[in-house]
N, C-alpha and C positions, 0 to 999 in steps of 0.2 A: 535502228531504222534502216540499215543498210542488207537485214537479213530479208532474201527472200521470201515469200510468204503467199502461197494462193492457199485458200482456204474454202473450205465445199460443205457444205452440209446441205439438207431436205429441210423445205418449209416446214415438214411436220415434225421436227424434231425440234420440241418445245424446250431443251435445254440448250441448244448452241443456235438456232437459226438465228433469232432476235441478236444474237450479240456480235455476230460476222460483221454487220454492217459498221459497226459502234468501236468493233476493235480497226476497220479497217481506216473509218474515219479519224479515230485519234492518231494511227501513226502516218495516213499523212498529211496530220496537222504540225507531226512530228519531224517532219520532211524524207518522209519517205515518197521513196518514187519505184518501188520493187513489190507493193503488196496487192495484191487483188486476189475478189472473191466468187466464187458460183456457188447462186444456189438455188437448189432445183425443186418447182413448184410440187408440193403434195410430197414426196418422199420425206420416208420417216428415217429415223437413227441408221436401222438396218438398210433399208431401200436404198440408200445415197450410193451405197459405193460402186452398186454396178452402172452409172449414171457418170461417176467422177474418173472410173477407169476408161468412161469414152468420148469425156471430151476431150473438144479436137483441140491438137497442140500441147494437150497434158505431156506424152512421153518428152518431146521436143523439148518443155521448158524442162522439165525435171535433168535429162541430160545434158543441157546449158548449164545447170548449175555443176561450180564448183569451187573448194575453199582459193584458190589463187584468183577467181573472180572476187573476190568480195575484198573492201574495202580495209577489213579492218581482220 
C-alpha cells in the first residue's frame, strides 16, 4: 500500500478502464494514501499514451519518486 501508483488508461480500452477505479478503491481501503488514477474519455488501448505523456505534473511526480522515499 505504500507503492506509489498512478495508473491511466482510455475509456475505450474495454480491458483495463473498468478495473482502474476498483484496483484504486481497494488499496485505499487498504490505507493507501500514494495511489491515483486518469482516465481519459474515448481513448482506446493505443490512443492513451500520447494523452498520459501530457498530463500535467506526470514528469514531476515520476522524478519525486524514489526507493529511499518509500517506506518500506
Amino acid at each position: 500500500v505504500d507503492l506509489p501508483i498512478w495508473a491511466m488508461a482510455g475509456t475505450g480500452d474495454r480491458q483495463r478502464a473498468w478495473t482502474l477505479p476498483l484496483m484504486e478503491a481497494k488499496l485505499k481501503e487498504s490505507g493507501s494514501t500514494v495511489v491515483k488514477i486518469s482516465l481519459f474519455p474515448g481513448a482506446r488501448h493505443m490512443g492513451s499514451a500520447h494523452r498520459a505523456w501530457a498530463e500535467e505534473g506526470l514528469l514531476e511526480w515520476i522524478f519525486a519518486q524514489s526507493r529511499k522515499n518509500r517506506k518500506n
